[in-house]
DOGUVO-183343 format. One line per field, with one value per residue: residue in three letters; residue number from 0; z, x, y of N, C-alpha, C in turn. Coordinates in steps of 0.05 Angstrom, whole numbers. Each point is the difference from the previous one (the first is absolute). Layout:
BEGIN
resn c(ALA; ...)
resi c(NUM; ...)
nz c(Z; ...)
nx c(X; ...)
ny c(Y; ...)
caz c(Z; ...)
cax c(X; ...)
cay c(Y; ...)
cz c(Z; ...)
cx c(X; ...)
cy c(Y; ...)
***
This chain:
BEGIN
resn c(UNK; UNK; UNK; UNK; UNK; UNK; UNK; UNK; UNK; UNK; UNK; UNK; UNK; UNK; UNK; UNK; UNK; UNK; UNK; UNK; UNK; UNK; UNK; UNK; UNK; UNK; UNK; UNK; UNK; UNK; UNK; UNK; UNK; UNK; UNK; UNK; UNK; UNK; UNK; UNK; UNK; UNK; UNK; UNK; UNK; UNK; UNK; UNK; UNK; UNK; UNK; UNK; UNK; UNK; UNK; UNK; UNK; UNK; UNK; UNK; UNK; UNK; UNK; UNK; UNK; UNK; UNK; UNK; UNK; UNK; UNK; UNK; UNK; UNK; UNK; UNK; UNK; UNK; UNK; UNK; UNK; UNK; UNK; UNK; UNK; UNK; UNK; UNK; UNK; UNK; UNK; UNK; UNK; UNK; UNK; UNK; UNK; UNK; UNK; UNK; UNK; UNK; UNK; UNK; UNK; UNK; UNK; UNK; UNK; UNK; UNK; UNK; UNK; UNK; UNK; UNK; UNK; UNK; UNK; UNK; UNK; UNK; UNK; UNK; UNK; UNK; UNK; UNK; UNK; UNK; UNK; UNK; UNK; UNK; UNK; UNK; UNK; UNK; UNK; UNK; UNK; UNK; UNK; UNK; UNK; UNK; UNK; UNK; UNK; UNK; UNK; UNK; UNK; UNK; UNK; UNK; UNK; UNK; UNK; UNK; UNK; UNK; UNK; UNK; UNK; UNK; UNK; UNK; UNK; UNK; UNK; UNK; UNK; UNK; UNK; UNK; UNK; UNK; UNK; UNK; UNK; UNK; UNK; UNK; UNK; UNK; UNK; UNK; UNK; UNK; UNK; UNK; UNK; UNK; UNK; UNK; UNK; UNK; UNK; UNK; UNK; UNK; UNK; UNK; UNK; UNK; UNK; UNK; UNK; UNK; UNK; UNK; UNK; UNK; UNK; UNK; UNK; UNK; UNK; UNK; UNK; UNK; UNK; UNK; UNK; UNK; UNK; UNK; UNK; UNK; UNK; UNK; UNK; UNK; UNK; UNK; UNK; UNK; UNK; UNK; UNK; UNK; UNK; UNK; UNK; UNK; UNK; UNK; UNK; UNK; UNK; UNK; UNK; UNK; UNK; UNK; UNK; UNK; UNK; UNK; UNK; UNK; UNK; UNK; UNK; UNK; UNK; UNK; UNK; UNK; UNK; UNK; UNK; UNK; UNK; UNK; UNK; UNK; UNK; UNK; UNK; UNK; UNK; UNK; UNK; UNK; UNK; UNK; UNK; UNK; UNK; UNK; UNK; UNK; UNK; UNK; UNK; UNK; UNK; UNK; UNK; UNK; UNK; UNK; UNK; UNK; UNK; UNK; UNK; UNK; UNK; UNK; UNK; UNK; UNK; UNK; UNK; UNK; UNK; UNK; UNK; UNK; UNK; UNK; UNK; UNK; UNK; UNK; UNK; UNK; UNK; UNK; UNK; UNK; UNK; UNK; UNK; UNK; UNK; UNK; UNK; UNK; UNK)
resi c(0; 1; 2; 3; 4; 5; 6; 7; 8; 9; 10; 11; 12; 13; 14; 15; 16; 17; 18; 19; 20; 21; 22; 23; 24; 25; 26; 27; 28; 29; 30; 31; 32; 33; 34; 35; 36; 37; 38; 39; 40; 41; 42; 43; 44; 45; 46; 47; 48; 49; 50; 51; 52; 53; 54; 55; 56; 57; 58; 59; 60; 61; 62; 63; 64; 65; 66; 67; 68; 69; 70; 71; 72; 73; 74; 75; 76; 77; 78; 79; 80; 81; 82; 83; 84; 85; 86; 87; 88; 89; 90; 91; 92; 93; 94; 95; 96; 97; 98; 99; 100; 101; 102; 103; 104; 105; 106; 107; 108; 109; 110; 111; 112; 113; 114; 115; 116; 117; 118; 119; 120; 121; 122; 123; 124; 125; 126; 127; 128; 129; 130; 131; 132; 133; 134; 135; 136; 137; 138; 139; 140; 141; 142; 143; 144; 145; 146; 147; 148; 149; 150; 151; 152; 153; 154; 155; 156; 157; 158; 159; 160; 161; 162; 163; 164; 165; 166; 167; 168; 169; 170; 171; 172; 173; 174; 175; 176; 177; 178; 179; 180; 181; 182; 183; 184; 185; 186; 187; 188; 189; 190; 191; 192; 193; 194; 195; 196; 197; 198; 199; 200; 201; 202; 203; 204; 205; 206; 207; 208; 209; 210; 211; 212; 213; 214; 215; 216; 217; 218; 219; 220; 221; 222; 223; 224; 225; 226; 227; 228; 229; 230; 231; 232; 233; 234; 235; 236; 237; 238; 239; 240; 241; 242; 243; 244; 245; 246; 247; 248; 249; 250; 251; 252; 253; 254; 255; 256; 257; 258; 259; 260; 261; 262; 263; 264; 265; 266; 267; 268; 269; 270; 271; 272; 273; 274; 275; 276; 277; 278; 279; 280; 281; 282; 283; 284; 285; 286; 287; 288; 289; 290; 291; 292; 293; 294; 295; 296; 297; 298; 299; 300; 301; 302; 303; 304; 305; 306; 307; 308; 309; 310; 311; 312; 313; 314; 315; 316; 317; 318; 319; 320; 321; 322; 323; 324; 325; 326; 327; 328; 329; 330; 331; 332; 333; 334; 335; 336; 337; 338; 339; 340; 341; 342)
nz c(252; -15; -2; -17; -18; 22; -12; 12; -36; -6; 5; 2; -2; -10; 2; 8; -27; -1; 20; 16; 8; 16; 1; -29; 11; 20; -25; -13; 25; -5; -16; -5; 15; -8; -22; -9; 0; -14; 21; -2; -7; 1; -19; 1; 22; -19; -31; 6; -21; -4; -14; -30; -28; -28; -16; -23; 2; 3; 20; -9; 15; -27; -12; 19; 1; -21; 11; 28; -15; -19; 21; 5; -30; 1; 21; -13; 5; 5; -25; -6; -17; 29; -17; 19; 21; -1; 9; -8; 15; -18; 17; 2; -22; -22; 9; 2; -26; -5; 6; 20; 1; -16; 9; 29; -5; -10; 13; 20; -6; 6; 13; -17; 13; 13; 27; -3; 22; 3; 11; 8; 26; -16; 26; 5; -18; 13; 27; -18; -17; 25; 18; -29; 2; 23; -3; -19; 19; 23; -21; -9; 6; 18; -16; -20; 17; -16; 26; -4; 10; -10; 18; -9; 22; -29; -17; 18; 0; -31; -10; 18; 6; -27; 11; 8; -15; -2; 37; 22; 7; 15; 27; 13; -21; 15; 37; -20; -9; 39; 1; -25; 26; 10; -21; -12; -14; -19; -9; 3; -6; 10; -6; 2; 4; -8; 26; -22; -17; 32; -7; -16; -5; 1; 25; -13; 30; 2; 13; 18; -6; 11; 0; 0; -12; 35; -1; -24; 18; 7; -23; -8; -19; -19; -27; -14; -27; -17; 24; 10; 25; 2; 25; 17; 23; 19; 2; 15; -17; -18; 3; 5; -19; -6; 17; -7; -30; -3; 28; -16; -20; 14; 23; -22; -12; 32; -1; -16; 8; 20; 2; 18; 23; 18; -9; -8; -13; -16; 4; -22; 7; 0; -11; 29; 31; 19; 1; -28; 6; 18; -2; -27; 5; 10; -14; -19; 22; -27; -12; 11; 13; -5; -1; -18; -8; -17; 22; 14; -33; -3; 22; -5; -10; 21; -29; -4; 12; 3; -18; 3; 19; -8; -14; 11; 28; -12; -11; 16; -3; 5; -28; 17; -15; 3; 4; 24; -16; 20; -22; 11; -11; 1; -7; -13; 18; 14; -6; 9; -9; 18; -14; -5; 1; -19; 0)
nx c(-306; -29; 14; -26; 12; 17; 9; 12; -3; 24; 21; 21; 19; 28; 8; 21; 18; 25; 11; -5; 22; -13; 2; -19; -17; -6; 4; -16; -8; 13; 13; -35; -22; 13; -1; -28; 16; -22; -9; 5; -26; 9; -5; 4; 23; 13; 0; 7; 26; -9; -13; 8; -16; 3; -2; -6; 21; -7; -19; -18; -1; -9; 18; 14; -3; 12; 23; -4; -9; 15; 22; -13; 1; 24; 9; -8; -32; 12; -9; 18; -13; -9; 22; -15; 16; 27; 13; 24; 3; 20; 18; 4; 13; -19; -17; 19; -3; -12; -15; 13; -22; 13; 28; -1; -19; 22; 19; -32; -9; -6; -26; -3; -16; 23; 5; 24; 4; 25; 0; 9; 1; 24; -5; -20; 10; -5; 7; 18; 16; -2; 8; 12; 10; 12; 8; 4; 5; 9; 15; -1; 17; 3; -3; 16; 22; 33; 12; 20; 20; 25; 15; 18; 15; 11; 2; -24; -3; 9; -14; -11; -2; 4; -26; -8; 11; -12; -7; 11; -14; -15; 0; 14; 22; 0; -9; -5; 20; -7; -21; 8; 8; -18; 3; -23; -5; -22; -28; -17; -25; -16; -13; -10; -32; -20; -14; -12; 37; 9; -22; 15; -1; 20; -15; 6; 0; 22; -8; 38; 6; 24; 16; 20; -6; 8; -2; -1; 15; -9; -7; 23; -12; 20; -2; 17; 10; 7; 15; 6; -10; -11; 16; 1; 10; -14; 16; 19; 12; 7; 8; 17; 8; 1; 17; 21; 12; 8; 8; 8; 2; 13; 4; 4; 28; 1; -8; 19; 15; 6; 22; 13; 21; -18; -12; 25; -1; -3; 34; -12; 31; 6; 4; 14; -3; 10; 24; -5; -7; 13; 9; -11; 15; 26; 12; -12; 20; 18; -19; 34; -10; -12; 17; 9; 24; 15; 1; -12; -3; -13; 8; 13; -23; -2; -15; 23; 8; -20; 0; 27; 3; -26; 14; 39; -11; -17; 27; 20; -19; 19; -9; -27; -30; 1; 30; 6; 0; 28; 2; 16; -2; 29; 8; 22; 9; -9; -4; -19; -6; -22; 2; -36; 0; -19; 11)
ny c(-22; 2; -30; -7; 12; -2; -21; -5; 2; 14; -20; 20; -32; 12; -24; 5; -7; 27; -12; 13; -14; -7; -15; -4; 29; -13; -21; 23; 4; -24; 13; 15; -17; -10; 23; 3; -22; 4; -19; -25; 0; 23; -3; -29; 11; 13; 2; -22; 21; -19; 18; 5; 9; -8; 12; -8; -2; 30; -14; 19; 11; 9; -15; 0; 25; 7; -8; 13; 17; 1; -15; 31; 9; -13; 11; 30; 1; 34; 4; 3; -2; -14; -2; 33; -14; 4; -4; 14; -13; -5; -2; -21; 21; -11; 17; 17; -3; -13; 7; -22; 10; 17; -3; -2; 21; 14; 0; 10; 18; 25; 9; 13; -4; -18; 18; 8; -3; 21; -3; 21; -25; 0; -18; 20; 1; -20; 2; 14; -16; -13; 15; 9; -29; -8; 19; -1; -30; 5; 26; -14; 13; -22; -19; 13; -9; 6; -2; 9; -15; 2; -10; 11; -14; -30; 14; 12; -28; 4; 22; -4; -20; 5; 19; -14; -7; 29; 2; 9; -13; 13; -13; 16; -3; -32; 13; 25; -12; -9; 21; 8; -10; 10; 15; -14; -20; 22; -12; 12; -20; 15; -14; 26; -6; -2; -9; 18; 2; 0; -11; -22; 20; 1; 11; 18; 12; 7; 16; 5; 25; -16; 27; -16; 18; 11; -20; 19; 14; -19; -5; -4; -3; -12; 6; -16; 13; -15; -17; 25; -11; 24; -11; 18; -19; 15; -30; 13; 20; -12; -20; 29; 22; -25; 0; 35; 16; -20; 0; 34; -12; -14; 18; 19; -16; -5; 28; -18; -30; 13; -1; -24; -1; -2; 15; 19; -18; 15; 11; 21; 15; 22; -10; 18; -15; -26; 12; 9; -18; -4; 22; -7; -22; 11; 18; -19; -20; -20; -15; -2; -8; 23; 5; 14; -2; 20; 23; -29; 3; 19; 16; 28; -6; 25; 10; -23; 21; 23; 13; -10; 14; 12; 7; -3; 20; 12; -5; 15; 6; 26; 1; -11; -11; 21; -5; 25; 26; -5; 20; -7; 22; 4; 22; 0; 27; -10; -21; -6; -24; -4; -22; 4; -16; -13; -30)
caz c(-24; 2; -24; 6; -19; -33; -3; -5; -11; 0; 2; -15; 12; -18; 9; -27; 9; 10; 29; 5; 35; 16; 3; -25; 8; 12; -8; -15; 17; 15; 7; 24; 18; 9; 11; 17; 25; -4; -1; -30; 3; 10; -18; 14; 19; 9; -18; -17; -27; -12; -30; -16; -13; -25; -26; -17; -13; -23; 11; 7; 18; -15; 5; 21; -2; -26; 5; 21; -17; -19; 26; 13; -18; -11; 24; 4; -17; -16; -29; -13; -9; 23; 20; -16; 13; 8; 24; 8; 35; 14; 4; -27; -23; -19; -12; 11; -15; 17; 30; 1; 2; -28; -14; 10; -13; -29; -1; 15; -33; 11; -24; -9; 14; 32; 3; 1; 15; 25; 25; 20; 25; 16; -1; -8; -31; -6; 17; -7; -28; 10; 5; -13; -14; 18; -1; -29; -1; 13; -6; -34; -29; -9; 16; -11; -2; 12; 13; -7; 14; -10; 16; -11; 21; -15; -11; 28; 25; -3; -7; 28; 2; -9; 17; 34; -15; -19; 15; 25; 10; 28; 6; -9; -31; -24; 3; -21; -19; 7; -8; -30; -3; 4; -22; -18; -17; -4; -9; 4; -14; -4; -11; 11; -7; 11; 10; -16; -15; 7; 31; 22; -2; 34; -1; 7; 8; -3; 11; 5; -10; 4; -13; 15; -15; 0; 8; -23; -8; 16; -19; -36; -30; -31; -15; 3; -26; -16; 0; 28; 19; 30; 26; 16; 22; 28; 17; 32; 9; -20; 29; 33; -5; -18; 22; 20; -25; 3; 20; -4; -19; 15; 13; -15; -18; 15; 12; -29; -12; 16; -7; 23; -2; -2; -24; -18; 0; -13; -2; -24; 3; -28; -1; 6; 11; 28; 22; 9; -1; 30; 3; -2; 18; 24; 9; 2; 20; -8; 14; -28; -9; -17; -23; -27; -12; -21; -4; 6; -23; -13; 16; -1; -29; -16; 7; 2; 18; 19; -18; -10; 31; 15; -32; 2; 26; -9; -16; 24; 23; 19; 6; -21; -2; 29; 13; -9; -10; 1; -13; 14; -26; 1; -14; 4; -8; 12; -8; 12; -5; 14; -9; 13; -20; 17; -13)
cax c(-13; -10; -15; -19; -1; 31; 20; 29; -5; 17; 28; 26; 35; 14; 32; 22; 4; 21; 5; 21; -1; 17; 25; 17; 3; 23; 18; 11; 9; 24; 25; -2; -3; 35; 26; -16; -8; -14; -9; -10; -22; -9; -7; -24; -18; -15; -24; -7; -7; 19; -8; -14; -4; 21; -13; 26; 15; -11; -28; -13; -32; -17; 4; 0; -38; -17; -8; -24; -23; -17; -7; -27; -23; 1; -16; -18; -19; 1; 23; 24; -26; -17; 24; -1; 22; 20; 25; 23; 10; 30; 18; 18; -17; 20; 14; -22; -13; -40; -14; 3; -19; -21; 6; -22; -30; 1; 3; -20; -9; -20; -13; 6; -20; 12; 10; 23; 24; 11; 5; 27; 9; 22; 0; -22; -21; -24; -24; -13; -10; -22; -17; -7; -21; -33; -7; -13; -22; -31; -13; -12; 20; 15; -6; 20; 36; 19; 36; 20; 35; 29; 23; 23; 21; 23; 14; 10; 13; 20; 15; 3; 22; 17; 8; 10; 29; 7; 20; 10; -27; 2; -22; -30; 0; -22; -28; -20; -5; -5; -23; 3; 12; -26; -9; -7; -8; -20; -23; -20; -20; -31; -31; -9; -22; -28; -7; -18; 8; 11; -15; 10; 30; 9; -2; 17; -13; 10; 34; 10; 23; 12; 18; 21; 17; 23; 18; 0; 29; 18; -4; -9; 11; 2; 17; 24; 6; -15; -12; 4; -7; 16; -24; 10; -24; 5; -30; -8; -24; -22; -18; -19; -25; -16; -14; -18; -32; -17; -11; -28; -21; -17; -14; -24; -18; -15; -22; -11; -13; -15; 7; 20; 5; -14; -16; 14; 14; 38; 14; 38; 13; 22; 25; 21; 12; -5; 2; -24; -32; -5; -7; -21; -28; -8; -10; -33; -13; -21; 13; 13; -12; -22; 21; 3; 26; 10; 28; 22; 1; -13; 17; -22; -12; -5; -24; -13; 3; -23; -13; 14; 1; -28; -18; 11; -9; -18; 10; 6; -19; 4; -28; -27; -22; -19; 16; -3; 32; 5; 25; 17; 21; 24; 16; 23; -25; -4; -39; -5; -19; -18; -29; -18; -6; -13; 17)
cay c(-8; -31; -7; -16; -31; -10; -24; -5; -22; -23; 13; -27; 22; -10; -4; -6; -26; 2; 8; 16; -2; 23; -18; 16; 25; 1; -10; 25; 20; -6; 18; 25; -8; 1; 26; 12; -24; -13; -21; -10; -5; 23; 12; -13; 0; 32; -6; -26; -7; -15; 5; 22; -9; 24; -2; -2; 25; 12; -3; 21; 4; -2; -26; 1; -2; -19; -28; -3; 8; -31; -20; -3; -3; -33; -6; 15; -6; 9; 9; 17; 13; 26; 15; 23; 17; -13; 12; -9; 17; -4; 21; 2; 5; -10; 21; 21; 1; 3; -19; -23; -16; -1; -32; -24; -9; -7; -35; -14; -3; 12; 19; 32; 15; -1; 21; -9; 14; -15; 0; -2; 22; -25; -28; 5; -3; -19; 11; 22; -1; -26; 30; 13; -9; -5; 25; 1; -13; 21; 27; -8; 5; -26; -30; -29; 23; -25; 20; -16; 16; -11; 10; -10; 12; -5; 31; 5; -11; -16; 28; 3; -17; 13; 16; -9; -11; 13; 12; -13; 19; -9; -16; 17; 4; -8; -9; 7; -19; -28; -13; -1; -25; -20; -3; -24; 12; -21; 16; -12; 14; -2; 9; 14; 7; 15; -20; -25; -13; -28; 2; -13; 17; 5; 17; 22; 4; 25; 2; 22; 5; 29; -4; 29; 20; 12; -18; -11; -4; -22; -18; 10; -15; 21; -12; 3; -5; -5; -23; 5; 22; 7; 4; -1; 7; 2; -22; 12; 23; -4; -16; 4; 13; -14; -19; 19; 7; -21; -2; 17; -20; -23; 10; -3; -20; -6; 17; 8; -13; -22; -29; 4; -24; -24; -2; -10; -30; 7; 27; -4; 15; 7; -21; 12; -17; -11; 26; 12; -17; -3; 20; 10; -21; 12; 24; 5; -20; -14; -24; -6; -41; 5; 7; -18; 16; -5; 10; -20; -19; 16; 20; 16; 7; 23; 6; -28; -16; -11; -19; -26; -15; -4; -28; -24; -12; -13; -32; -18; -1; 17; 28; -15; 19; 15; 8; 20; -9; 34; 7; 20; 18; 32; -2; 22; 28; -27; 9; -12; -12; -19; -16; -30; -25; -9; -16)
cz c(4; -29; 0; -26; -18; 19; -8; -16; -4; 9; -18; 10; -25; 15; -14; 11; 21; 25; 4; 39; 13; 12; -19; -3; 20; 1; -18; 8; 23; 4; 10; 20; 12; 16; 32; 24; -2; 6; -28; 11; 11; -17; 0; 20; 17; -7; 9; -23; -14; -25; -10; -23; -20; -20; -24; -13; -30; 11; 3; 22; -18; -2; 21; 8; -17; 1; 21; -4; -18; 23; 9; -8; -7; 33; 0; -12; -18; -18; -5; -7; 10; 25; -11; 23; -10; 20; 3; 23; 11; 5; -31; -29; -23; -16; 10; -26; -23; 18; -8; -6; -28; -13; 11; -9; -31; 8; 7; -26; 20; -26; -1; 17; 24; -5; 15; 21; 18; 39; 18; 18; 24; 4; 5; -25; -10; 12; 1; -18; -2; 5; -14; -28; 19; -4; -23; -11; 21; -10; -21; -27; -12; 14; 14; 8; 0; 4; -9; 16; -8; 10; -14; 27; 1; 3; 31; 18; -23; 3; 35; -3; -10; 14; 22; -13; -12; 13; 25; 11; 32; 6; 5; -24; -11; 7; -19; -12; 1; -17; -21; -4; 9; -25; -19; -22; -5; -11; 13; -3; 6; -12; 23; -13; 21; 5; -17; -14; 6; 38; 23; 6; 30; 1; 12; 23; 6; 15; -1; -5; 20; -6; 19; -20; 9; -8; -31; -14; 14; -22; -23; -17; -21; -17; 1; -15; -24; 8; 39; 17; 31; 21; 23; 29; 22; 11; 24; 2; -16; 22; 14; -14; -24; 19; 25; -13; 3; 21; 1; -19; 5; 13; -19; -14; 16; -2; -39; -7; 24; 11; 20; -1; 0; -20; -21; -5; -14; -7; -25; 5; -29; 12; -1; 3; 17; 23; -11; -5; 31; 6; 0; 15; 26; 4; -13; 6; -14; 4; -31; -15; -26; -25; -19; -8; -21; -6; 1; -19; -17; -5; -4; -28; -1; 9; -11; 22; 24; -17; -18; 27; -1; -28; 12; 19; -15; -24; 25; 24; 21; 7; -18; 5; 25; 12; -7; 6; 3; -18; 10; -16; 8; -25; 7; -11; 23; -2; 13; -12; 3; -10; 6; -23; 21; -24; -2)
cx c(-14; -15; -25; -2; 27; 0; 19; -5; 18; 25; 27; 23; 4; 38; 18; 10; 22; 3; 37; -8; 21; 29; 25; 10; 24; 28; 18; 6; 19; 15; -12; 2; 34; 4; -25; -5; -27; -12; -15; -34; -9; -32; -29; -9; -17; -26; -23; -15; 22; 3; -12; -7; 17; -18; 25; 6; -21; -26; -7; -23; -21; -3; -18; -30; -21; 0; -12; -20; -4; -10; -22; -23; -3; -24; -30; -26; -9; 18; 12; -24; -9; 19; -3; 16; 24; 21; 20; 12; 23; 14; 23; -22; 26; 13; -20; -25; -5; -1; 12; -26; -5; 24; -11; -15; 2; 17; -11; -22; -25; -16; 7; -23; 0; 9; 26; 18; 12; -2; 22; 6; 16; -13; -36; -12; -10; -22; -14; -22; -31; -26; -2; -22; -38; -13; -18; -13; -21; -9; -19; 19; 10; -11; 31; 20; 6; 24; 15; 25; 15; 17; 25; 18; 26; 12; 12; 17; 28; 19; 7; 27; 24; 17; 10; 30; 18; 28; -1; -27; 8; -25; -39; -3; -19; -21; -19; 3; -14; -24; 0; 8; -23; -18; -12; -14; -32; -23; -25; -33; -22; -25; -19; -27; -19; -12; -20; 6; 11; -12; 15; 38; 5; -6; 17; -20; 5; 34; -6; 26; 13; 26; 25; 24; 23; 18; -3; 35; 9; 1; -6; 23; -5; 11; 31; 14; -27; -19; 4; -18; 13; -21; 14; -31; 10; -13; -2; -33; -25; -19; -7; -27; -17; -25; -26; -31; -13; -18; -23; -10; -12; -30; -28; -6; -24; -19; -20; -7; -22; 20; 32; 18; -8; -18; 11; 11; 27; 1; 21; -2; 26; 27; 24; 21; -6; -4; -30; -20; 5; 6; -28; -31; 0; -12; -30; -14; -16; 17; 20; -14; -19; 25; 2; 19; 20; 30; 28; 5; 0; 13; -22; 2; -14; -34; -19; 4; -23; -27; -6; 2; -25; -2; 7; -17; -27; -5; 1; -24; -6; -22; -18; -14; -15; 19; 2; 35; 10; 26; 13; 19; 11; 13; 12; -17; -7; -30; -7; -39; -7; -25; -4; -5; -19; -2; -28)
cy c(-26; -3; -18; -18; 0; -22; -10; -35; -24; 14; -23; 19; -11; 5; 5; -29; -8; 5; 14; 0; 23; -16; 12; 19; 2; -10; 16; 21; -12; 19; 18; -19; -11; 25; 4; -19; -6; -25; -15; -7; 25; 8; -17; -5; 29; -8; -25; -8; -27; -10; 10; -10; 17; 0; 3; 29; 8; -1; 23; 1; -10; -31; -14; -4; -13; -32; -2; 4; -27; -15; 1; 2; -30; -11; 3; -10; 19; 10; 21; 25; 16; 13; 27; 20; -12; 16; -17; 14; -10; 22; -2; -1; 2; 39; 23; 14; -22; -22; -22; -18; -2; -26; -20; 3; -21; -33; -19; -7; 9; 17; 24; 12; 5; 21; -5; 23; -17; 12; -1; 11; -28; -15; -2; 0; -17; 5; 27; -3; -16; 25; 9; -11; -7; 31; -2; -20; 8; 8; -18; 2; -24; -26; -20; 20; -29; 18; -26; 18; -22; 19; -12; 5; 1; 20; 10; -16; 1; 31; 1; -26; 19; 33; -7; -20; 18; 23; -4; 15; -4; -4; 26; 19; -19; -10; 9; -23; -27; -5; -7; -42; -16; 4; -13; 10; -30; 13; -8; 20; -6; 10; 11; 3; 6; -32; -13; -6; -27; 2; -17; 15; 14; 37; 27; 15; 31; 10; 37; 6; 37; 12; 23; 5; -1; -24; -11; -8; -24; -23; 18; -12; 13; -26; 10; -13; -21; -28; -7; 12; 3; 7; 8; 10; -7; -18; 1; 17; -9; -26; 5; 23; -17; -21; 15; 0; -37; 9; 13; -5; -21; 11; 12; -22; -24; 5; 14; -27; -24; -20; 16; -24; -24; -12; -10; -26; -4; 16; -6; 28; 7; -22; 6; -18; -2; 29; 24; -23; -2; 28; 15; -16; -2; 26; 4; -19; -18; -29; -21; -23; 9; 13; -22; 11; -27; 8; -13; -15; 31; 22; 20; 15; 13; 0; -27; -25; -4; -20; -21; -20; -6; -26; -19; -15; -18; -21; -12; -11; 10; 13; -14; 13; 11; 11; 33; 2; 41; 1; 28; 10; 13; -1; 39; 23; 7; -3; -35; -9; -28; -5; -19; -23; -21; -21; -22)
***
């Protein structure tokens, strides 16, 4: 896919205020980590996650989003007004009927003339959702999208704490459960238009997307009771065939957008952990110094977590103007998406 006039106009994270460390985590899982001999720091040093963020009890996704959404219109030079997409693209959604997006729209104080859905496909639905709006500002149908994602992870890491307390598990009883503990939670939002609404706006240049089916059972989640969810995944198999589909996405997204390692000047990747970000930069030979990551404060949030990494890098200085910029996307399915930004 290539785009020739969206811009990426503005962007915003929104935090919670609460930290939850992994120190903590593992302070509550004393008695597994006891019977199971367990080393204490296990958990950060697989990962190098050493924190997470919480949102307060009762926080909905919708929430969630709506305040990253106000954040970036408060940023933006354009108005609430000429917003005529909206997308909510979290994996977590405040109810399976109606769209999560239509309470964000309504707590953002958006128009009745935006057209309102949500977007979902695990830790990909922002970046879906980014394509699906450059699409329809190509086509002519729209000038103005704003995506919005609110990941709530609370609910998961705590209903997980609780299962893994709940009986004498044994030790490959609760590898499904490791990943659920790098978990965070957070929002974040951008204004998406057509380049003559904000000429000086970072440009989307296009990207590639591939996808491997079989391996759609190694990560899956559900709710689980009224204010619970459940996850169980295979992070063995799931790294090695997440890292394979990169490798054959890489390879077109090269040859679709122009643009390689060298070219490229920074890399934000989905915000797993330490073990897959050096996995994945060796095996598509890029160089780590050009990374920007979050997972070490952040943990992993889901389908805000590549795009909340690219806002922070660029408060931070990571990524300035001209710099061309690769977003490297997986998420569980296993579906795999690579875009160009040209900042």
């Amino acid at each position: 896919m290539k785009f020739l006039n969206t811009v990426i106009e503005s962007m915003a994270v929104a935090l919670p205020d609460e930290v939850l460390t992994t120190t903590v985590i593992e302070e509550r899982l004393a008695p597994l980590y006891a019977r199971l001999k367990l080393p204490e720091g296990r958990l950060a040093l697989m990962t190098g996650i050493r924190e997470r963020r919480i949102w307060p009890p009762g926080t909905r996704p919708s929430d969630a989003s709506a305040k990253a959404g106000r954040a970036v219109l408060a940023r933006s030079a354009l108005g609430a007004d000429q917003v005529q997409l909206f997308m909510h693209s979290a994996v977590c959604r405040d109810m399976l009927e109606p769209a999560t997006a239509s309470f964000a729209h309504r707590k953002i104080g958006l128009p009745a003339t935006a057209q309102i859905f949500d977007v979902s496909n695990a830790c990909l639905g922002f970046l879906n959702a980014m394509t699906v709006a450059a699409g329809m500002i190509e086509s002519g149908q729209i000038e103005c999208a704003l995506v919005v994602s609110g990941e709530n992870g609370g609910p998961l890491v705590e209903n997980t704490l609780q299962t893994l307390l709940a009986k004498p598990w044994t030790r490959k009883e609760i590898k499904p459960f490791f990943a659920n503990l790098t978990i965070g939670s957070g929002a974040v939002a951008a204004v998406l238009c057509h380049r003559r609404l904000a000429p000086e706006g970072h440009r989307l240049v296009g990207g590639c997307a591939r996808a491997a089916t079989a391996h759609s059972e190694l990560c899956q989640g559900d709710n689980h009771g009224a204010e619970a969810l459940a996850m169980q995944t295979d992070s063995e198999a799931l790294l090695v065939a997440g890292v394979q589909l990169a490798r054959e996405t890489w390879h077109d997204f090269c040859a679709e957008t122009d643009m390689d390692a060298d070219r490229c000047d920074r890399f934000i990747c989905h915000q797993v952990g330490s073990t897959h970000r050096r996995k994945l930069y060796e095996a598509l030979g890029l160089d780590l110094a050009k990374d920007f990551s979050t997972f070490e404060t952040l943990g992993n949030t889901g389908s805000v977590a590549l795009p909340s990494t690219m806002a922070l890098a660029t408060e931070a200085g990571a990524i300035t103007r001209g710099d061309k910029v690769g977003l490297l996307g997986i998420g569980s399915g296993l579906n795999c998406l690579m875009l160009a930004v040209e900042w």
